[in-house]
Structure formats: C-alpha cells, structure tokens
KEDRENTOR-516652 format. One record per residue: x, y, z of N, C-alpha, C, O in turn; residue in three letters. Coordinates in steps of 0.001 Angstrom, whole numbers, plus 500000, padded with zeros to 6 digits. Layout:
XYZXYZXYZXYZALA...
This chain:
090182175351155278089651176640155739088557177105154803088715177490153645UNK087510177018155426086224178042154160086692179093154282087355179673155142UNK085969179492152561085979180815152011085401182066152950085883183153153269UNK084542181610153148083647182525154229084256182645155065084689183795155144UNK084659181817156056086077182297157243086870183258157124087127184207157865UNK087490182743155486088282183521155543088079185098155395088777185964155923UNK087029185275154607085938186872154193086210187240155536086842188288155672UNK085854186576156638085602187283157723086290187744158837086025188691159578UNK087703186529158870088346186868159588089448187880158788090412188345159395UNK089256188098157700090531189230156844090335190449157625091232191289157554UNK089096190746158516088815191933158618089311192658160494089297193728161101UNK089772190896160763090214191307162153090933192289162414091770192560161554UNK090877193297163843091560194389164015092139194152165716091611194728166668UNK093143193333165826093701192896167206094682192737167199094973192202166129UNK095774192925167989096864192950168747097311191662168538096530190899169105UNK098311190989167922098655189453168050100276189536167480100813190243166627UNK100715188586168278101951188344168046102834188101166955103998187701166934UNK101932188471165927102409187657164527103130189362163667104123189306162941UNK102737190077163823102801191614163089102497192927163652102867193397164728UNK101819193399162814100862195091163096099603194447163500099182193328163205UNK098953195594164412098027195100165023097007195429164441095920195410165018UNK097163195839163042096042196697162057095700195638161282094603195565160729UNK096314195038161217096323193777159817096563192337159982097423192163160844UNK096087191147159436096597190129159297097690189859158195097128189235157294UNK098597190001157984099464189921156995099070188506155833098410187527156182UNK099592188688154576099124187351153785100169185991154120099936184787154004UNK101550186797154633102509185472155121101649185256156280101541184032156209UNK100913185627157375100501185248158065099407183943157963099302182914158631UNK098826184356157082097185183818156577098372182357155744098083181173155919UNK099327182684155101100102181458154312100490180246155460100337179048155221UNK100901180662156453101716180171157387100497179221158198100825178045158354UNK099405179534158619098246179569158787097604178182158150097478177114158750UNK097250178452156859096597177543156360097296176192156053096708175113155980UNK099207176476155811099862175979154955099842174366156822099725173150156672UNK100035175286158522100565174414159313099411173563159473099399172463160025UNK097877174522158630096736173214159471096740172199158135096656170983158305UNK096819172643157118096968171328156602097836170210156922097611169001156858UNK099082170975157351100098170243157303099637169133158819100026167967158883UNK098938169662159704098753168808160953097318168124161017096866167640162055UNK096188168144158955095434167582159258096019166449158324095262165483158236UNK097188166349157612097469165480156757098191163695157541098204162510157210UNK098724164625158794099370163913159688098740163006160698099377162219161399UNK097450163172160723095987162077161626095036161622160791093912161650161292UNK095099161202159663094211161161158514092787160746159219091635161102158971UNK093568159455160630092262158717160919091355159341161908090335158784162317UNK091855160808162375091018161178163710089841162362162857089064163093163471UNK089977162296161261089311162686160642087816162402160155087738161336159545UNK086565163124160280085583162639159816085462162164158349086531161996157764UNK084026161860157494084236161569156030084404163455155003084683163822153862UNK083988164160156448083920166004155471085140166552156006085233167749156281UNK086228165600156189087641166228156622087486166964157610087936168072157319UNK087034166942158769086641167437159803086834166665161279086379165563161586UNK087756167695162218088764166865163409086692166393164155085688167085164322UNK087024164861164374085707164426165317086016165127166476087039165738166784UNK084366164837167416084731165670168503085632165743169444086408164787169431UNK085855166682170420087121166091171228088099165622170663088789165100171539UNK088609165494169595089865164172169277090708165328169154090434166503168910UNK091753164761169367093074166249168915093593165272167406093558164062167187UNK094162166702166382095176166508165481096506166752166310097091167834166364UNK096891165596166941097939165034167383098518165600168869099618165246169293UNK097827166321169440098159166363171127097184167568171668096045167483171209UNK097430168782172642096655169167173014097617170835173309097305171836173953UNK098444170601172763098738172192173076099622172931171953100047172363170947UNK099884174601172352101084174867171564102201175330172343102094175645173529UNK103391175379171615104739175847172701104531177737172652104083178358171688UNK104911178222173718104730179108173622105887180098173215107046179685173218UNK105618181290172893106684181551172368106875181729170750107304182631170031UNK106489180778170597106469180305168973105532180726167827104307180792167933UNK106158180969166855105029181617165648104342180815164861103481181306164131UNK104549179660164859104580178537164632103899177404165519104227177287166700UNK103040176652164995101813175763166083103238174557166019104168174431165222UNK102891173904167117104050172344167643102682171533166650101656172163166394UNK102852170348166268101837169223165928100939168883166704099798168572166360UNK101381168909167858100527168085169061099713169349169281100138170111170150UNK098617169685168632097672170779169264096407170789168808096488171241167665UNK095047170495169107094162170193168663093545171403167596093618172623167738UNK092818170501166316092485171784165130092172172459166207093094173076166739UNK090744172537166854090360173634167323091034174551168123090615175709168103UNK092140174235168935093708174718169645094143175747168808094388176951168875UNK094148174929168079095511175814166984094607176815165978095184177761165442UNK093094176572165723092921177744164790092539178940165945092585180111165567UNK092232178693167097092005179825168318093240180118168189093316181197167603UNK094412179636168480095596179942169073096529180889168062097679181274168275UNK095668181155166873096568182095165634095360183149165614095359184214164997UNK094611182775166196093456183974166083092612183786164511092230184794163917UNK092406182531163995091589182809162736090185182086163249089180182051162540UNK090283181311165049088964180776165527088334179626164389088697179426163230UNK087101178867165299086655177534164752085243177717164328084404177013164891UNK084781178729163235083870179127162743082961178243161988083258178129160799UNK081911177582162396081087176616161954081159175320162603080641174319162107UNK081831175321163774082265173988164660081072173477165275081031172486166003UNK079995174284164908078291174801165997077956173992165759078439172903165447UNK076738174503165897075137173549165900075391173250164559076148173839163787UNK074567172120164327074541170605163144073372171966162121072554172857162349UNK074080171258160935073060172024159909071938171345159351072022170121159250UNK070731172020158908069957171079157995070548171050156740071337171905156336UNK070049169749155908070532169114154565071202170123153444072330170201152959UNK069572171100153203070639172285152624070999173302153287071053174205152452UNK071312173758154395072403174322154772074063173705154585075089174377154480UNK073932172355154584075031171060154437075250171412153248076347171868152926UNK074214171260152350074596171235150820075920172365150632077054172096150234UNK075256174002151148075615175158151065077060174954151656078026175014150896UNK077190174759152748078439174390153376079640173857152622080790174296152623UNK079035172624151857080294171517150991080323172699150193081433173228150135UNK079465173218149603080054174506148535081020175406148600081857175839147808UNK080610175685150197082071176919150479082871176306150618083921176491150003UNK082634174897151855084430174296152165085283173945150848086472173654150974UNK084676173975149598085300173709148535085783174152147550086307173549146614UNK085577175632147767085436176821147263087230177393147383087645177426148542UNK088040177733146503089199178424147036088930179879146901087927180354146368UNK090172180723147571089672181899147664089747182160146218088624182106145716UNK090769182448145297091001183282143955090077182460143270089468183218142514UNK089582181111143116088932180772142456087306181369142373086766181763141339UNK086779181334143525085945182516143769085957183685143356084908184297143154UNK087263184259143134087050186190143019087184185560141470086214185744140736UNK088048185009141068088019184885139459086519184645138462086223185105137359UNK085799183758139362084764183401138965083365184174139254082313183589138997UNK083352185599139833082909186075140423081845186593139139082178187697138709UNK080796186074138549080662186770137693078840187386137845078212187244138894UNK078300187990136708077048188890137851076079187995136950076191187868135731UNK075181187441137697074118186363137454072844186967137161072195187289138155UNK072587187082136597071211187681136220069648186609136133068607186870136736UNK069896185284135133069018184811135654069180184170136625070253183677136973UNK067864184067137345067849183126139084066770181866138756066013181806137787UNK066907180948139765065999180226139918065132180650141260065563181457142084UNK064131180138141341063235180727142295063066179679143810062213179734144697UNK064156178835143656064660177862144632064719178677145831065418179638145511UNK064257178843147382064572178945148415066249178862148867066985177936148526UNK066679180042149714067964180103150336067766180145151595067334181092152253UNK068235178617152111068146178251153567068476179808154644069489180505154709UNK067671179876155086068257181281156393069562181548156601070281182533156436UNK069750180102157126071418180225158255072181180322156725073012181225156816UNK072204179783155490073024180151154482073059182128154530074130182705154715UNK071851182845154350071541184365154351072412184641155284073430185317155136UNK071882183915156669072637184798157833074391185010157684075172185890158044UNK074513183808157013076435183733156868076692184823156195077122185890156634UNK076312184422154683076809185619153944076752187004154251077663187762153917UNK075700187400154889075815188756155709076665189106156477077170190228156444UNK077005188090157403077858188424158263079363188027157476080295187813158252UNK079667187912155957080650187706155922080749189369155321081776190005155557UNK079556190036154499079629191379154435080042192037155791081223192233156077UNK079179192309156469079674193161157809081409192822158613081887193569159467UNK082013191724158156083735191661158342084108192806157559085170193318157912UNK083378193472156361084413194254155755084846195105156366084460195108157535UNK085636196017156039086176197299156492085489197940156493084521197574155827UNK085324199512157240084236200511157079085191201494157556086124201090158251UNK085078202870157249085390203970157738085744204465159083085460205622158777UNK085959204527159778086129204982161466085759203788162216085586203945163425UNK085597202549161690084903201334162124083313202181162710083250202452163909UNK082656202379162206081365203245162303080171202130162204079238201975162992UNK080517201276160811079547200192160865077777200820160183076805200097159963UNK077835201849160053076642202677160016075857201811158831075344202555157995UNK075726200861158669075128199801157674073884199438158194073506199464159365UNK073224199054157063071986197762157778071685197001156253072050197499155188UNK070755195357156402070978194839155029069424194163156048069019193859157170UNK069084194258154645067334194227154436067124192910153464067695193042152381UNK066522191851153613066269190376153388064842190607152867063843190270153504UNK064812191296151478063224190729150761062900189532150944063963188929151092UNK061941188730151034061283187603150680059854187648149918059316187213148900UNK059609188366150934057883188809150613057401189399149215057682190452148643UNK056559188316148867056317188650147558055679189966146946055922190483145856UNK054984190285147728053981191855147456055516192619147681055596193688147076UNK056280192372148168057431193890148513058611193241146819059240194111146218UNK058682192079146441059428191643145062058651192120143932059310192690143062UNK057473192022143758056710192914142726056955194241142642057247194878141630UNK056801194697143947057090196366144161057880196655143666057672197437142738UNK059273196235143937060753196313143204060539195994142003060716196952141250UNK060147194794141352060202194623139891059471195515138874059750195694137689UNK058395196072139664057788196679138682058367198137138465058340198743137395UNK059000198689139891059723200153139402060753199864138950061323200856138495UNK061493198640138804062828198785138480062896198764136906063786199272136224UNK061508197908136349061608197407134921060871198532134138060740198587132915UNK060350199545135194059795201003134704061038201706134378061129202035133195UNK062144202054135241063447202884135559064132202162134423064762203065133873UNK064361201062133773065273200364132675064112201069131661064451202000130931UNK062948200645131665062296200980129809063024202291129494063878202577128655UNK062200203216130752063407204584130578064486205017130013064814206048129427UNK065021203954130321066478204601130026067162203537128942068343203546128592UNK066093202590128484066437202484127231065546202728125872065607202157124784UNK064866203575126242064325203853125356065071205462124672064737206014123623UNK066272205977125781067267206796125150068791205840124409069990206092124527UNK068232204952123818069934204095124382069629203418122414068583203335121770UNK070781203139122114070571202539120872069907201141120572070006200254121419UNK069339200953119579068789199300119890069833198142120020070996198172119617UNK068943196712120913070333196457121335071033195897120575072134195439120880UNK070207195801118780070797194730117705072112195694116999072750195235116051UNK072387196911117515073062197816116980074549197745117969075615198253117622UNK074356197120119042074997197110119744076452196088119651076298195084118954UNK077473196221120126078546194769119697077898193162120962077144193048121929UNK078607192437120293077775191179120889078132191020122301077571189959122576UNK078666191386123266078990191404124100078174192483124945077922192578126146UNK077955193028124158076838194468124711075858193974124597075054194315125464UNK075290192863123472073955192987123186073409192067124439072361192278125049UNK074689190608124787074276189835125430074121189921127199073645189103127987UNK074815191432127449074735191696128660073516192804129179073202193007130352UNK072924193460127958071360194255127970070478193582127855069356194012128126UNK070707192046127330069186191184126948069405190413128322068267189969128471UNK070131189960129430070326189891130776069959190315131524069301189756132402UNK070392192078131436069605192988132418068290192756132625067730192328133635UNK067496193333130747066302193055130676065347191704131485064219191644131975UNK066215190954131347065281189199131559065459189877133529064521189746134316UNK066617190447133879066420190586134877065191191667135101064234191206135723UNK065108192753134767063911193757134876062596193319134555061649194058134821UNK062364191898133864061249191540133991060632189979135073059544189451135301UNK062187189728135507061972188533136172062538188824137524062999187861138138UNK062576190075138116063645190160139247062480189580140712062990189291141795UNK061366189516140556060340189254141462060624187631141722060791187162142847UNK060644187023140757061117185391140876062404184760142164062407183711142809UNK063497186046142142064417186072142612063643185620144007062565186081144382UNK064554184456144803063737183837145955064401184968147144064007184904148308UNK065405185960146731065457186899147735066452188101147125067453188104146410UNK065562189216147856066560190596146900066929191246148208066145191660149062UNK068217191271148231069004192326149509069211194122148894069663194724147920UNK068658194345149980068947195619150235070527196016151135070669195766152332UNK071310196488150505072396197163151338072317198884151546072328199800150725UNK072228198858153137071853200177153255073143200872154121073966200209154753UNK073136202430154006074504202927154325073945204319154957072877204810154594UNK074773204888155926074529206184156299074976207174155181075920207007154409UNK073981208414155245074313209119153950075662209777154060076481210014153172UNK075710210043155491076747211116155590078019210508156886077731209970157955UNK079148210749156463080340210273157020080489211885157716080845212869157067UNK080054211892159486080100213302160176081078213571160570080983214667161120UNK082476213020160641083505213642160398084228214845159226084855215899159116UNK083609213794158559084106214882156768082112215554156209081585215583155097UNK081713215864157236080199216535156508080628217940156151079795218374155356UNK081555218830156391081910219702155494082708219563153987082734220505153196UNK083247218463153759083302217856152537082571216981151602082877215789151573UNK081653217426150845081118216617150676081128215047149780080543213971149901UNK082087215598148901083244214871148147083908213936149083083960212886148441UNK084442213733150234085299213091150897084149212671152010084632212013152931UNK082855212894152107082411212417153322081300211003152228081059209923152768UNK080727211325150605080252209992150287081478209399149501080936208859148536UNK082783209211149387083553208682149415083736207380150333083922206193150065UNK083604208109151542083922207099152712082499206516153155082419205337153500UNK081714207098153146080318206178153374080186205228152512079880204085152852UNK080506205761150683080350204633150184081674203292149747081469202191149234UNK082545203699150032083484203269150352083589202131151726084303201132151642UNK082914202393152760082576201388153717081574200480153453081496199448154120UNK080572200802152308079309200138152156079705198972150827079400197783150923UNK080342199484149749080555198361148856081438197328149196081029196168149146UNK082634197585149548083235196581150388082430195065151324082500193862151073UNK081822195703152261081043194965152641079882193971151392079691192756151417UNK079284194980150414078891194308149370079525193241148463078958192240148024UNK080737193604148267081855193051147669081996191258148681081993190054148423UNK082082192002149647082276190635150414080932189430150292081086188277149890UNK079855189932150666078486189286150334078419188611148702077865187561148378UNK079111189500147882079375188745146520080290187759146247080470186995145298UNK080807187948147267081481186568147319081381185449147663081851184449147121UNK080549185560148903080391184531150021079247184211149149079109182991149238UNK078269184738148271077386184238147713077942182814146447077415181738146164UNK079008183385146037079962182629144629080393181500145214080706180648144384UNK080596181007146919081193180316147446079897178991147810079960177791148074UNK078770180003147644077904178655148446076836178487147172075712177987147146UNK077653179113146119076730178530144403075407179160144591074259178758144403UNK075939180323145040074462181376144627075118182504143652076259182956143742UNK074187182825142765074329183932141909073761185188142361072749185360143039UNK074469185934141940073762187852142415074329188629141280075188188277140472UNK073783189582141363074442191140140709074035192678141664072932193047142066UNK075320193308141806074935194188142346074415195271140862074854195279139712UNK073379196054141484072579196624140488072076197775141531071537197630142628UNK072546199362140596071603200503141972070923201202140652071307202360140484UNK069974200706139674068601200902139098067773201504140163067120202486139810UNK067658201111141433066171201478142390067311203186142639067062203647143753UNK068139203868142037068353205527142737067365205708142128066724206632142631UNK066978205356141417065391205863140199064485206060140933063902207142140857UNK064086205104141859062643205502143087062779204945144192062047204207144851UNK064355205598144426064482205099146176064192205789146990064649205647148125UNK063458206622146715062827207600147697061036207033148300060484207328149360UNK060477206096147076059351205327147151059492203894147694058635203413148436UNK060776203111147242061730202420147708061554202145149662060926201304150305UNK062192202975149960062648203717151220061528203321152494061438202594153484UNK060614204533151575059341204285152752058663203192152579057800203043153444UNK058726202236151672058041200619151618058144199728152626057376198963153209UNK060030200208152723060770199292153918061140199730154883061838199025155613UNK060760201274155312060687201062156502062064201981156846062261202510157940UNK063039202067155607064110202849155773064915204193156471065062204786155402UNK065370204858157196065026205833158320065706207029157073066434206798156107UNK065336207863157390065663209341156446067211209884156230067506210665155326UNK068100209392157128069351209581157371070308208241156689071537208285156635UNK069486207081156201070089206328155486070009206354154048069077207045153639UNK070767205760153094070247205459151755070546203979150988071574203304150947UNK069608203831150577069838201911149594071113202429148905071169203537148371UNK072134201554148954073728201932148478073335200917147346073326201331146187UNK072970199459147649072897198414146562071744197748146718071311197517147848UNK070915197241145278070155196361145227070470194940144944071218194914143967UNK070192193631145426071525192885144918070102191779144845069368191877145829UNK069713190864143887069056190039143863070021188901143874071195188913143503UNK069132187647144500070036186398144991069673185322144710068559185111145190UNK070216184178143935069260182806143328069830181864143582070190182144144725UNK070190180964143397070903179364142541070784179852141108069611179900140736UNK071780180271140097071622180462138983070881179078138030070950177863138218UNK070154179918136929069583179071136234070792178687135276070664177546134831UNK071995179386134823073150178853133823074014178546134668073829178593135884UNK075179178157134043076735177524134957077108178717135390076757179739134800UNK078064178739136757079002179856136927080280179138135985080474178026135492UNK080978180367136038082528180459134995083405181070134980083183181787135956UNK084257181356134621085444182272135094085323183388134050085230183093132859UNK085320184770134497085260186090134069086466186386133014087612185939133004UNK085855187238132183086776187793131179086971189061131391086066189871131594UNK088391189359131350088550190929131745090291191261130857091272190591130534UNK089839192697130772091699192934130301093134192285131587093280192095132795UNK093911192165130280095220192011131207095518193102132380095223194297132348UNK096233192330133511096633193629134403097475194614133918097423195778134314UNK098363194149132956099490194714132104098697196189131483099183197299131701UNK097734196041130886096431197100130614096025198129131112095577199128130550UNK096263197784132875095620198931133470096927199073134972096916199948135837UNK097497198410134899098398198782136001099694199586135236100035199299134088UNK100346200616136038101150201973136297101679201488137377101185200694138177UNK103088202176137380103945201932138143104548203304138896105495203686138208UNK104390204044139860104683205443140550103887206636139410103493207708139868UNK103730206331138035102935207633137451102211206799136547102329205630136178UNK101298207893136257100165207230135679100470207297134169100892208328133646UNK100183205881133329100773205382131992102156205522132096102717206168131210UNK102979204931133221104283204113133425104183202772133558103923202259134647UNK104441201857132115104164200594131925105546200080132950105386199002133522UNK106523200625133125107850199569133168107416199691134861106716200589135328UNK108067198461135693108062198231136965109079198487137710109034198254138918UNK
C-alpha cells in the first residue's frame, strides 16, 4: 500500500460496514493491509517485477463472500482493495521514468517511517518535479480534514522564475529584519546556530527552489465570524492539516520542503502578484526540492516530556 494512498484515503467520510461512518478505524486500516499482503504473498507468480497484480490476473479468484469483514483469498487485488473501500489508486495510466522513479519512492516509503523522518529541508536542488508527482502530493493535501468539510483552500504551484525572485527577494528582506533584532548567531547554542545558518542559505537561495507552493485558506470560518478566536482556529486548523499532509507525501517521494509563513511580512504584495482574491490568505509558504543533504530521522523530546494524563502535569497513566 503507498504512503500517499494511504494520506488520502485516512480522510474518507462513508458509510461502510466495518464501524462509524465518520472514520476509518486503525484495526480497520490493520486488517486491511495485514489480508492484502497476506493474499499477495500467496500468488507470488501472478506478480509483476514492482510487486504489482499483472493485468486482469486475480490474486487467487475473483470475488468476496459476502457478509464478511474479512476478504475470502480468491478475490482479485483490485476486488478486494474496492471491496474495503481503500480503492486501486495509481492502477492508471503508465508513468514517465521520473514519475516511476517518484513512485518506487513512495511504494517504499512506510507510514511512521515517513512522519519520523519528516524533517524541514532547507537546502534544495534545482532539479525539476515531474507534474503528475505535484499533482499527487496535492491531492494527498486536499484528503485532509477541514472544518464543515468547506474545503475553502486553493494551492498555487510557483515555477516561474520572475514570480521565485519576487518571493526571494521579500522574503530575504523580511529575515535581515528580523535578524538584525535577534542575537548573533555565534552567540547562539549549536543547534540554534545550525538551524539560522539554514534558514538564511534558505532566504538567499529560495529562488533556486524548482517549485514554491503557496497554501491558501479562507480568512474567515462564517459560521463562527462572531468569534473571532474560534472562527481562525478552524480556518487554520483546516489549512495546516492539509499542509501537514503535502509534507508528507513530499518525504515519501524524496522531496524536501519546509513549511515557512516569513511572506505574513508582505503578503499583502504577495497576494496581488498571484492573483489571490481578497477574502483569502497565504496560510503557508512551502518551498520544494530533491534535497541537496540526506533525509534522517528527527530529534525531538521524549513523549514521556510532554504527555499528561486527564490534568495537565499528571505524569502517571
């Protein structure tokens, strides 16, 4: 099962025999992944060389029993991932080479290994990102959750070089700024110093980036517009999520990003460049590469650190 599938189908909201009709449950998603392995392990030979059922061929017959929560063997992959509702996402049209490349990346990709490794890339290479790779990851953002299912999003695909200058040059204006209130960075602990001399390389190299996404969000959630506290809560609350997801699906197909909102500095100049309508606002700036260093697995405190149990600073469970 790719990573990306899975981004996307987490977000299903349908009626199915398995639970609540709000949710896919994780025994569900276990049960799921655990029977297609189990029924692609069992036809080794009706398998292509990318572990993939050839056309037409069934993993071992052509149906499921009904009734059952549980797929019978005899039911073809494509049968059985329709028939649980997680569908045969990428079964399509043939990819070019690197879209292929991108592909072996995700199919190989596990989920936690991804979120673990999730880390924010600053330098890029200036390598091209095949389209249909862009188009995925977007659409693995827009699976997220959103507020009233409202959707009130839109995501904006820089390429164009005169509009990457534009950005680089206000953004690396908006950083001098604001570090020129900030201590120097040799004063700083090494972990600080090495994540400001990053930024920087980013504020002077973010134009290189072979593409910078815009994530855009409605300002106002018009249910709660007499709150204003509880109405950008939920606007932005529907919008990072979706970001969140795009940061992933990016980690899956060995692209690097960082979400970064430097442009509130001149997103009002921002705005009208692209075309942006007055009732929206840039939620995230997210530049996108093939990193120029390795990805790696993130360092962070223990959960033990920050998780409470019914009150807040109740260590015991």
């Amino acid at each position: 099962m790719r990573i990306v599938d899975t981004l996307i189908h987490a977000a299903i909201i349908d009626p199915n025999p398995f639970g609540a009709p709000e949710q896919i449950e994780t025994e569900i998603v276990a049960v799921v992944l655990s029977d297609l392995q189990s029924a692609i392990r069992k036809s080794p030979a009706r398998l292509d060389q990318d572990g993939r059922a050839t056309e037409n061929q069934p993993v071992g017959g052509t149906g499921m029993t009904k009734g059952k929560t549980r797929p019978d063997t005899n039911v073809t992959r494509r049968g059985f991932l329709k028939g649980v509702g997680i569908g045969a996402i990428g079964l399509g049209a043939p990819l070019t080479s690197a879209a292929a490349i991108a592909e072996e990346h995700a199919a190989d990709a596990k989920l936690f290994d991804v979120i673990y490794s999730l880390r924010a890339i600053r330098r890029l290479k200036p390598d091209p990102i095949p389209e249909d790779t862009l188009r995925k990851i977007v659409d693995a953002g827009i699976h997220a959750p959103t507020g009233g299912n409202r959707q009130d999003w839109g995501f904006i695909i820089v390429r164009d070089t005169e509009l990457k200058v534009f950005i680089r040059n206000h953004y690396r204006d908006a950083q001098q700024k604001f570090r020129a209130s900030q201590p120097p960075i040799n004063e700083l602990p090494p972990p600080r110093q090495r994540a400001m001399k990053a930024s920087l390389y980013l504020s002077d190299h973010m134009h290189e980036a072979p593409v910078i996404l815009l994530a855009c969000s409605a300002k106002e959630y018009p249910a709660w517009a007499q709150n204003q506290r509880g109405s950008t809560a939920t606007v932005h609350g529907s919008i990072y999520p979706a970001v969140q997801n795009i940061l992933l699906a990016c980690r899956a197909y060995g692209i690097g990003s960082v979400l970064t909102t430097t442009h509130y500095f001149f997103e009002d100049d921002l705005k009208k460049k692209v075309g942006v309508p007055d009732n929206m606002e840039i939620a995230a700036l997210l530049p996108m590469g093939y990193p120029r260093g390795k990805l790696g697995k993130t360092t962070r405190k223990s959960v033990d650190e920050v998780l409470y149990w019914d009150q807040w600073g109740n260590k015991k469970g």
